[in-house]
VMD Tcl script that draws the C-alpha trace (Angstrom):
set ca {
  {16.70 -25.45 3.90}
  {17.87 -21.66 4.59}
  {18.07 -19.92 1.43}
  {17.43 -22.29 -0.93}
  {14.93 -23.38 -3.18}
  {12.84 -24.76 -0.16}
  {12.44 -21.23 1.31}
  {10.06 -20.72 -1.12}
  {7.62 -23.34 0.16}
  {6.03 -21.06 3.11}
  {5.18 -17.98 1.06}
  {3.88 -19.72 -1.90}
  {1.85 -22.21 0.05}
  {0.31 -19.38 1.87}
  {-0.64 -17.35 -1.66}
  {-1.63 -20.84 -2.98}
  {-3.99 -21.21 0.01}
  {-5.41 -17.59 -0.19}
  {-6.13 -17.82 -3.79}
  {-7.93 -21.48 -3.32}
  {-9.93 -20.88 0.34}
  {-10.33 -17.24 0.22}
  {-9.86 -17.53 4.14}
  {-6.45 -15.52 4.66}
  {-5.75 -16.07 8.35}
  {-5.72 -19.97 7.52}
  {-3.63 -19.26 4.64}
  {-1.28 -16.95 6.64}
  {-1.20 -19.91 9.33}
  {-0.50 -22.78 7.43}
  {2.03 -20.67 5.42}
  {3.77 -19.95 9.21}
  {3.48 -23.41 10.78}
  {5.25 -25.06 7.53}
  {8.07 -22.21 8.08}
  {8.66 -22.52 11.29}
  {8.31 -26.60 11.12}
  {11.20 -26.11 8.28}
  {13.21 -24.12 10.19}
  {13.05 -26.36 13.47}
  {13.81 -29.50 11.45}
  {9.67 -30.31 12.46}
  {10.56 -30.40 16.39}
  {7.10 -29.51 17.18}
  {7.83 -27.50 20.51}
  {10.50 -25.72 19.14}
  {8.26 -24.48 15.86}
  {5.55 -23.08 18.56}
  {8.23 -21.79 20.68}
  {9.86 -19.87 17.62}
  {6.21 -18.37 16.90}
  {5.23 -17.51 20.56}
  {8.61 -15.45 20.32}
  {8.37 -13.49 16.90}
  {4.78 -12.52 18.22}
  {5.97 -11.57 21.47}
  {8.74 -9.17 19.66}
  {6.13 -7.88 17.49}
  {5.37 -5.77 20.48}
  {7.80 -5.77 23.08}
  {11.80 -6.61 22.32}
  {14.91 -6.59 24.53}
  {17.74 -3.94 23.89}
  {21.24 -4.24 24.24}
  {21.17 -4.00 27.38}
  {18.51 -6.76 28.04}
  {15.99 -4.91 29.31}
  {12.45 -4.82 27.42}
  {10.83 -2.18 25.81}
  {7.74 -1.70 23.72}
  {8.24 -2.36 19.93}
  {6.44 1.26 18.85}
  {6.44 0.81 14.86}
  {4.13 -2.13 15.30}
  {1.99 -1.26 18.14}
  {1.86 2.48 16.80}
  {0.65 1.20 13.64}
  {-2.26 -1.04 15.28}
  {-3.08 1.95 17.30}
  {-3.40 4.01 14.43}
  {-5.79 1.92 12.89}
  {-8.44 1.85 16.12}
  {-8.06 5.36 15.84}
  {-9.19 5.64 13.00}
  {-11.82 2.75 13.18}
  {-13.46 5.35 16.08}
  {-13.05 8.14 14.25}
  {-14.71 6.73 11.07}
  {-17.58 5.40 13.34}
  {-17.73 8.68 14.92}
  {-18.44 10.55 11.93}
  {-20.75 8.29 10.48}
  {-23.24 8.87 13.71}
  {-22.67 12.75 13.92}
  {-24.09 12.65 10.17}
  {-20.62 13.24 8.51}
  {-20.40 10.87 6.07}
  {-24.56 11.33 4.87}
  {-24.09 14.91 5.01}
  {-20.68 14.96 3.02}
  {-22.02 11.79 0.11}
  {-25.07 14.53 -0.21}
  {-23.32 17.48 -0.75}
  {-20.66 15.88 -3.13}
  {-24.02 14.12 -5.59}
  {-24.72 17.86 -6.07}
  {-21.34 18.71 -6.94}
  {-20.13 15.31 -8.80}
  {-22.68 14.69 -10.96}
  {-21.13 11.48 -12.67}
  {-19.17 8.10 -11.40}
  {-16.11 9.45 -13.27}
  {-15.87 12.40 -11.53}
  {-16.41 10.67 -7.98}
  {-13.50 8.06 -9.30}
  {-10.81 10.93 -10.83}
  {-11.29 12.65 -7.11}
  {-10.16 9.50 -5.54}
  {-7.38 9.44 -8.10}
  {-6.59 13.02 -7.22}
  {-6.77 12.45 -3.40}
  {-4.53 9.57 -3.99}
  {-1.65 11.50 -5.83}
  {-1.67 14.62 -3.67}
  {-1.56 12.87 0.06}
  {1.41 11.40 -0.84}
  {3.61 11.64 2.69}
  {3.08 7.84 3.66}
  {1.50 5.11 1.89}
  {-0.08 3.70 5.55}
  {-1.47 7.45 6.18}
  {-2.70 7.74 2.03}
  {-4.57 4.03 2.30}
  {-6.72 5.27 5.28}
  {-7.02 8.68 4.55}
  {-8.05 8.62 1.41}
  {-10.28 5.85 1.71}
  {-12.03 7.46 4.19}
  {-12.83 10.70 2.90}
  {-13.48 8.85 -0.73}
  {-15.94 6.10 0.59}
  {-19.16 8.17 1.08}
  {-18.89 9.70 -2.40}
  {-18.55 5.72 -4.09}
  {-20.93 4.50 -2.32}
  {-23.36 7.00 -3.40}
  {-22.43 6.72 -7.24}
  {-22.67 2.87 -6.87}
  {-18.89 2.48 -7.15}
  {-17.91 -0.89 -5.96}
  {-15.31 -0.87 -3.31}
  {-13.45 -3.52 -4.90}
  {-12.80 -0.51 -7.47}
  {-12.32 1.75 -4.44}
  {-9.69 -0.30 -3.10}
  {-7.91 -0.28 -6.15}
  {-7.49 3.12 -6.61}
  {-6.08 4.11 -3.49}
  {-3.64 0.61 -3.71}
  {-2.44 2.03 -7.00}
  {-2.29 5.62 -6.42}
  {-0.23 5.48 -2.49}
  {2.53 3.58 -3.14}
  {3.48 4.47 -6.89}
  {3.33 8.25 -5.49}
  {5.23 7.30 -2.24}
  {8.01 6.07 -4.42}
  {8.75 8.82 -6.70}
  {8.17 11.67 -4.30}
  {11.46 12.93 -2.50}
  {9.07 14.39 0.32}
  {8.18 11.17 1.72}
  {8.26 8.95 4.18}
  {9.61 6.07 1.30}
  {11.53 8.76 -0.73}
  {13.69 9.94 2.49}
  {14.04 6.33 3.41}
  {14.99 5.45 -0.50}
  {17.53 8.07 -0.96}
  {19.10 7.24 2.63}
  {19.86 3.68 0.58}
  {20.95 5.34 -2.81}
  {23.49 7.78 -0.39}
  {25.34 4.72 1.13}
  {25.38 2.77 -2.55}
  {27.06 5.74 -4.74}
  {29.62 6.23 -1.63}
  {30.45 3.12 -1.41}
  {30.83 2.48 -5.41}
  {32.76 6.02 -5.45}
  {29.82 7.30 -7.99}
  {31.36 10.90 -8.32}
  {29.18 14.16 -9.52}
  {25.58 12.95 -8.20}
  {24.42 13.46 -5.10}
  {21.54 11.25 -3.70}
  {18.56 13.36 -4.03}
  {19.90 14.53 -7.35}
  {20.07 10.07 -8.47}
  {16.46 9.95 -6.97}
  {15.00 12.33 -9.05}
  {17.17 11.36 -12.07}
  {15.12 7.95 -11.43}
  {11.84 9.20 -10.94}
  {11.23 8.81 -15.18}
  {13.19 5.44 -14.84}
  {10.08 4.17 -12.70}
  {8.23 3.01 -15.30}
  {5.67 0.49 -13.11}
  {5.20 3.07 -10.92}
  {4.21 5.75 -13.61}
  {2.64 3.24 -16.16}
  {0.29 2.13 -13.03}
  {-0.62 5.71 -12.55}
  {-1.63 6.04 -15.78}
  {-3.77 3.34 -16.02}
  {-6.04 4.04 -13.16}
  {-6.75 7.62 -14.75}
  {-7.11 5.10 -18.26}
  {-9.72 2.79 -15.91}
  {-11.74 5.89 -14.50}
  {-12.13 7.52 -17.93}
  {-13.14 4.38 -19.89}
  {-14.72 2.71 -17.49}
  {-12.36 -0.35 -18.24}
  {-13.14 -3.53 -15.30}
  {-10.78 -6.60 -15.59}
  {-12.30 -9.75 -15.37}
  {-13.62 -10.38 -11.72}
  {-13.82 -6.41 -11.60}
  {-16.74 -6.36 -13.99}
  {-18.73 -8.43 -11.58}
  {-18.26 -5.95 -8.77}
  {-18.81 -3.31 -10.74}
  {-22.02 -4.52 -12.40}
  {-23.39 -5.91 -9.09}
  {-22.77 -2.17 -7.48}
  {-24.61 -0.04 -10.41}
  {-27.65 -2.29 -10.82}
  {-27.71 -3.66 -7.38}
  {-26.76 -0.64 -5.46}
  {-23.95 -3.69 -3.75}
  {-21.03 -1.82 -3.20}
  {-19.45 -5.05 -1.55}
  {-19.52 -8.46 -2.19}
  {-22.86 -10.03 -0.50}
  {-21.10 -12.98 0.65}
  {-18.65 -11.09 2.65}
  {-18.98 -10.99 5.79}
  {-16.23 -9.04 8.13}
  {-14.71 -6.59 6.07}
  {-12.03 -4.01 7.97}
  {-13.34 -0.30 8.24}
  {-16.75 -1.18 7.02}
  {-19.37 0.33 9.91}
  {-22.62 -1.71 10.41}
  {-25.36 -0.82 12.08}
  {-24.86 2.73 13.44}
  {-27.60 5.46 14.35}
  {-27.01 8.48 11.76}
  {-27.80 11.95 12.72}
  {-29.84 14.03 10.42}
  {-28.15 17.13 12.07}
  {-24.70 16.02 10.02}
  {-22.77 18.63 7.84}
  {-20.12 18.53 5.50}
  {-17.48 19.67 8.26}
  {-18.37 17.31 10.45}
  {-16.31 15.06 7.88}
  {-13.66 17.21 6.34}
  {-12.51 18.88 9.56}
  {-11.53 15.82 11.28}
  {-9.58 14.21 8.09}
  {-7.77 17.88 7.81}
  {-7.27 17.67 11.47}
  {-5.40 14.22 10.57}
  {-3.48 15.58 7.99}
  {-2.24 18.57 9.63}
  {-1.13 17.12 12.97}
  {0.70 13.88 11.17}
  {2.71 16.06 8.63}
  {3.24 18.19 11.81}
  {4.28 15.31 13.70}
  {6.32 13.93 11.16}
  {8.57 17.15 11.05}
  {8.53 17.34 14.70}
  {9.90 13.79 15.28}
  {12.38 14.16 12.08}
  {13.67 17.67 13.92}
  {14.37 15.81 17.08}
  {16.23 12.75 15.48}
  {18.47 14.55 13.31}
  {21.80 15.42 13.98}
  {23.19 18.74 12.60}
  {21.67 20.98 10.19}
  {17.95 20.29 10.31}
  {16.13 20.37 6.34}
  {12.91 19.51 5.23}
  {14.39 16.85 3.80}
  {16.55 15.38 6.92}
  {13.15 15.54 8.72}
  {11.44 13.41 6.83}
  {14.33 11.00 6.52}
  {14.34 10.78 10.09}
  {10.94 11.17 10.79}
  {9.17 8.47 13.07}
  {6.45 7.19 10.77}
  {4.08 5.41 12.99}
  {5.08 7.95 16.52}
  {3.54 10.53 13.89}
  {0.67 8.88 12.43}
  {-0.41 7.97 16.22}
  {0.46 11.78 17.09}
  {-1.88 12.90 13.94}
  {-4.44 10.56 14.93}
  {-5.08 11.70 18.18}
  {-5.27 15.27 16.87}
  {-8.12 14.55 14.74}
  {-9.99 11.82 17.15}
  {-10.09 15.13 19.31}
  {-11.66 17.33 16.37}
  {-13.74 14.46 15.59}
  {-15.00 14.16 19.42}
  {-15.61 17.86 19.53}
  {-17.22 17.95 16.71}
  {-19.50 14.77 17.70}
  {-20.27 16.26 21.44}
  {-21.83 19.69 19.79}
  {-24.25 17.73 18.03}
  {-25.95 16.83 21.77}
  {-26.66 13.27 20.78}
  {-27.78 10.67 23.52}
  {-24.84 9.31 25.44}
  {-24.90 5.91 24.60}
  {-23.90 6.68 20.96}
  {-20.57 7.79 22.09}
  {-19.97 4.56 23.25}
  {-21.58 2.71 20.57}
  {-19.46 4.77 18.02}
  {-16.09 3.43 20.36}
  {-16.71 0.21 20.04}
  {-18.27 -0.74 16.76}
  {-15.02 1.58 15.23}
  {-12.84 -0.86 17.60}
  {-14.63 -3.79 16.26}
  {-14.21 -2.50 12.19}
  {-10.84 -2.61 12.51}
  {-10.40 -5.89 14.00}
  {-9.71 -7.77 10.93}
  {-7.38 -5.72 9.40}
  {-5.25 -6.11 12.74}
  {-5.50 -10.03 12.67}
  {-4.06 -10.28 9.30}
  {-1.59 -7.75 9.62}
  {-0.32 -9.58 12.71}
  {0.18 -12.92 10.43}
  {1.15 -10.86 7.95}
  {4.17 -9.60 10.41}
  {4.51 -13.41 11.75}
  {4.98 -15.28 8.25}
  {7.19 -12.08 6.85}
  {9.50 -12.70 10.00}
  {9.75 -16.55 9.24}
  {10.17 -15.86 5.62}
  {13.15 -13.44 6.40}
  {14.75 -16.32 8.57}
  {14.33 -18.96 5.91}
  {16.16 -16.68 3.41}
  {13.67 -16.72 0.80}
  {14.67 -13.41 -0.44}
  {18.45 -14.12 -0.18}
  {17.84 -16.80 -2.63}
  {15.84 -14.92 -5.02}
  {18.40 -12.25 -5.19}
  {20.99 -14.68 -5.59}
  {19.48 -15.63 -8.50}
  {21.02 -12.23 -9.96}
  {24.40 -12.51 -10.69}
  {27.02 -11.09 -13.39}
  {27.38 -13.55 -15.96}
  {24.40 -11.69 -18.44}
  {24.38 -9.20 -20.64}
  {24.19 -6.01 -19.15}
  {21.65 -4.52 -21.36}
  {18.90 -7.24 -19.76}
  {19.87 -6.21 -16.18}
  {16.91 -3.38 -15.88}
  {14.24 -6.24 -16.51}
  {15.46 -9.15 -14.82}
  {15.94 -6.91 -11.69}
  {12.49 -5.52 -12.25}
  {11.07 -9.03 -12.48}
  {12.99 -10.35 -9.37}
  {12.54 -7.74 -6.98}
  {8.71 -8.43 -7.91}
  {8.87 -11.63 -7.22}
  {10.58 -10.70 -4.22}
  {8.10 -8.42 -2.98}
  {5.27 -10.47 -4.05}
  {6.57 -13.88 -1.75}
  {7.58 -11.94 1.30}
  {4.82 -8.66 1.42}
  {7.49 -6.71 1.89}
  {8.51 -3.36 -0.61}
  {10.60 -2.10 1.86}
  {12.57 -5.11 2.72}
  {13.10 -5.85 -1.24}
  {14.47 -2.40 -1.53}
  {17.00 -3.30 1.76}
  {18.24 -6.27 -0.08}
  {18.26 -5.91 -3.46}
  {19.23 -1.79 -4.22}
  {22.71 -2.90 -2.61}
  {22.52 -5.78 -4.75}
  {21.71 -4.06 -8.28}
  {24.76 -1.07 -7.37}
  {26.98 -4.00 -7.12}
  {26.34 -5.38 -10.09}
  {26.60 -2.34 -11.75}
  {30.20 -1.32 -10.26}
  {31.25 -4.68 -11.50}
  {29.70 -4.50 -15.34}
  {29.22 -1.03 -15.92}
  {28.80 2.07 -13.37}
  {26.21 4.12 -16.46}
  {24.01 1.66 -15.71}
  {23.59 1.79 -11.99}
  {20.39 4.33 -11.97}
  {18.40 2.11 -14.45}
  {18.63 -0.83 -12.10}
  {18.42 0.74 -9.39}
  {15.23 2.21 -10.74}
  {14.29 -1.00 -11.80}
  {14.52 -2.23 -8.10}
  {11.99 0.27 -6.51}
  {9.57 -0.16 -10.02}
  {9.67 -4.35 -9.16}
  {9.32 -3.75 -5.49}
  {6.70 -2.21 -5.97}
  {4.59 -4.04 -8.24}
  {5.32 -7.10 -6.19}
  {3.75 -5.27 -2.96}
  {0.80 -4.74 -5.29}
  {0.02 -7.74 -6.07}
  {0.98 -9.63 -2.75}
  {-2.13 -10.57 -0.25}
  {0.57 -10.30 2.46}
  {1.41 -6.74 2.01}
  {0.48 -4.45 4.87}
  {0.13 -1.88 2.31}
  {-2.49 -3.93 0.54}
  {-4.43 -5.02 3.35}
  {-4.36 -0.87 4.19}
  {-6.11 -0.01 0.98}
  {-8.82 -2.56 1.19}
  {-9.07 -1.48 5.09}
  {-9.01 2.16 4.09}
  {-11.77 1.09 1.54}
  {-13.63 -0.93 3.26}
  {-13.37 -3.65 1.07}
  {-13.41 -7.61 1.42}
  {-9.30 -8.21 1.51}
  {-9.00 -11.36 -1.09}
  {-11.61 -9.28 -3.26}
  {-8.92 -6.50 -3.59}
  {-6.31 -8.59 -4.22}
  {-7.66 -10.93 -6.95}
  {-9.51 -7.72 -8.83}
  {-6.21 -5.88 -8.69}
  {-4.06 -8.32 -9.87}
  {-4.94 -8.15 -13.50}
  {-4.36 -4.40 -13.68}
  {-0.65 -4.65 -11.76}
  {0.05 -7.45 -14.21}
  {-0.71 -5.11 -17.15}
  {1.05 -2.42 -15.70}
  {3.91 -4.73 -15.48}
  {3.86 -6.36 -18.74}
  {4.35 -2.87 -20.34}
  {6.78 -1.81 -17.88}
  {8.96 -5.04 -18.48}
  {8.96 -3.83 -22.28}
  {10.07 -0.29 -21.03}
  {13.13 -1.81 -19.01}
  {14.54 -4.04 -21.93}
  {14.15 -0.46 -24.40}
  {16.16 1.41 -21.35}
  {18.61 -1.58 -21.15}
  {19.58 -1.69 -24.39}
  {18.95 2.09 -25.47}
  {19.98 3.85 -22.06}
  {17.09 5.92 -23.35}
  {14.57 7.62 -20.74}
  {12.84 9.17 -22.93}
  {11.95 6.58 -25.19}
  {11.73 3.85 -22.84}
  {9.08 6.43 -20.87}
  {7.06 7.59 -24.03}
  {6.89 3.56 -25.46}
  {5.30 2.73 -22.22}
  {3.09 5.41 -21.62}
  {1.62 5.14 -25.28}
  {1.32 1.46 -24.76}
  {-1.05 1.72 -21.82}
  {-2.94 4.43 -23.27}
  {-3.11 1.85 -26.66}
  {-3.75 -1.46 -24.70}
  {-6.53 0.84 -22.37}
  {-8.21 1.65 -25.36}
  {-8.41 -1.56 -26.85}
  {-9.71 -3.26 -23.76}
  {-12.70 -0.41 -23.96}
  {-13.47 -1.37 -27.46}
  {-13.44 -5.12 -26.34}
  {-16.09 -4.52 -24.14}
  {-13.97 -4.67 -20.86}
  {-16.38 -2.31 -19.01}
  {-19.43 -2.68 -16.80}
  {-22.33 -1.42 -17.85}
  {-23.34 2.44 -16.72}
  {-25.46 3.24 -14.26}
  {-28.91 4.65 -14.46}
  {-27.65 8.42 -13.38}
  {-24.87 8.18 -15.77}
  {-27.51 7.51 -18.51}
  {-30.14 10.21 -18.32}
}
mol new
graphics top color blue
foreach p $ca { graphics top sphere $p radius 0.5 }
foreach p [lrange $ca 0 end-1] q [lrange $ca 1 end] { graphics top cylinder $p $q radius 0.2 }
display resetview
């Protein structure tokens, strides 16, 4: 059943599930019992046996050698996110998060101004997707709330701001990774005259999901424009004051229950999220300056920079700050503790599914269900519809195995290939068209760790995010599919670019006219 149409059973039956129950650990499960029953020919032991191990290497693996060691990336990134879970309920009790929602009503008057900030945040932290989700969430969430923004909305934002940033910025933790990939496919195609920085910002305008999807969040904040189950979040949080969903129940980084300080200020927020941001981008040069070999750049630091090492590094820096901070505000004991554990406990659920997450992406990648979608791809079409198809594909792609990352692994190499062998001009529109689909495919996927992120980082029901995002990646898409068939048969940047562009800003408008917005809020009106 390896890598052919069968592979496809696990990951859809899993997205099937999560769209039908709304319960995505059960979803996740089933999706990773049926793999791992396909892949041991249904010998029951054996499936469990299979799953007991990828678990087990999800934190510790043997080397070469056979000894074990602990698998960092993954229990880095879980470590991250309790740090930040304490951190979060830290602030909240020293009066951070009152003190900073009050101080930014005075200074953002409206609900657009408190959602173009987000946007804002979201395009300028734009080192690592991971560190953007939770960062910005968490510095963005006191201002929504207080506006009445719902976090459904919230979550979007940062989802669609992170990665479409990550993936057109060189300085990056995706860009250095990204051009690493273009380097080895020009060399090995003997692409003469272009380096691979110089090809990845050549591309950047070729990324037309990635810049449409910007656009269109600034479009959304502006005209107030909600897409179908968005409206009812939205409409719920201005005349209810119910920034989440009442029927939710545990939703990752939301803090419940916690004793607030009336001694709080503003610094008592921002000082700790600088603290963050300075010792991860510190760390992440650091740990790039130690791996790399030779001449040390800026730009071979962050290629070899240990994403997670740094983001744990960075986190303890400002869990410090933050405890400083807390202990000068002489509050009773116990609420250190409290603060501890209920941060612990808000970060639970995001763990849980980003372990199944891990488990069903690892099954998925031994069934070969994205081998056979990008075998789908081969040379026998015209070259002009090659940007599009590989844009659709590698969404696909992304979308059935949560994985941007991975698509890029497999299909970039894939898309040079099939350039060399039709026609070399081509190769930076479909390779473009790789990282645009990748991306949109992580956007929409409920298994993405970079989608359960943003609604951790928002605090935000999971399945919520997902199925009020979904029409606005789709749109995004739509338009950017257009964009890719003007670039494959024009070879124009420009005017694939400017078509798209004006497109959302047309479509945008219309949906405002067609009454595609929630109502405003009482503030907005006076």
């Amino acid at each position: 059943m390896e890598n052919t149409i069968y592979s496809l059973i696990p990951p859809l039956l899993a997205l099937l599930m999560v769209a039908l129950t709304r319960k995505v650990l059960l979803s996740l499960g089933t999706g990773i019992l049926v793999g791992a029953f396909m892949l041991n020919n249904f010998d029951i032991l054996a499936s469990f046996t299979q799953i007991f191990e990828i678990v087990r290497d999800l934190f510790i693996t043997q080397n070469d050698a056979g000894a074990w060691e602990v698998n960092t990336w993954n229990v880095f990134i879980l470590l991250f996110l309790l740090i930040l879970g304490i951190m979060t309920s830290l602030i909240a009790i020293a009066g951070g998060s009152r003190a900073f929602g009050e101080w930014a009503i005075k200074k953002v008057k409206t609900r657009v101004g408190a959602q173009i900030l987000t946007i804002v945040l979201g395009i300028i932290i734009f080192i690592d997707d991971y560190f953007n989700s939770l960062a910005v969430g968490n510095v963005s969430r006191p201002l929504t709330d207080r506006h009445r923004i719902s976090r459904a909305k919230l979550a979007y934002y940062i989802d669609s701001t992170a990665a479409p940033v990550c993936v057109i910025s060189p300085v990056s933790s995706w860009g250095a990774y990204i051009i690493g990939l273009i380097g080895g496919i020009l060399a090995t195609h003997e692409v003469a005259g272009i380096g691979a920085l110089e090809a990845f910002v050549k591309m950047i305008p070729m990324n037309i999901y990635a810049l449409s999807a910007l656009l269109l969040v600034f479009a959304t904040a502006l005209w107030n424009i909600n897409l179908f189950s968005m409206k009812a979040h939205e409409e719920r949080a201005i005349n209810e004051g119910q920034v989440l969903n009442p029927d939710n129940k545990a939703v990752p980084g939301q803090q419940i229950g916690l004793p607030e300080s009336d001694k709080g200020k503003v610094g008592d927020l921002i000082w700790p999220i600088v603290a963050l941001i300075v010792g991860t981008v510190a760390a992440m040069l650091y740990t790039g300056a130690q791996a790399t070999e030779g001449n040390v750049t800026l730009l071979s630091m962050f290629e070899n920079t240990d994403v997670a090492k740094s983001l744990v590094y960075g986190g303890l820096f400002g869990l410090a700050v933050t405890i400083v901070l807390f202990l000068m505000k002489k509050l009773p004991g116990k609420h250190f503790g409290t603060g501890i554990w209920k941060g612990i406990q808000s970060m639970l659920p995001a763990i849980y599914i980003l372990i199944f997450a891990w488990v069903i992406i690892a099954i998925i990648d031994e069934i070969g269900t994205g081998k056979y979608l990008a075998g789908i791809v081969d040379d026998n079409i015209n070259i002009a519809f090659l940007p599009v198809l590989l844009f659709l594909i590698s969404g696909i792609m992304a979308f059935a195995t949560g994985t941007s990352w991975g698509t890029f692994g497999v299909m970039l190499p894939i898309a040079g290939e099939i350039a060399a062998a039709t026609d070399i001009s081509y190769i930076l529109p479909v390779l473009a068209a790789v990282l645009a689909g990748s991306v949109f495919g992580d956007h929409c996927s409920p298994i993405s760790d970079t989608t359960i992120l943003s609604s951790t980082g928002a605090g935000s029901n999971h399945i919520d995010h997902v199925m009020t995002q979904l029409p606005y990646a789709l749109l995004a898409a739509v338009i950017s599919s257009v964009g890719f068939l003007i670039i494959g048969f024009t070879q124009s940047v420009t005017l694939s670019l400017l078509v798209s562009l004006v497109l959302v800003i047309i479509v945008a408008f219309i949906l405002k006219k067609m009454n595609f917005t929630s109502i405003e809020s009482p503030r907005e009106q006076n």
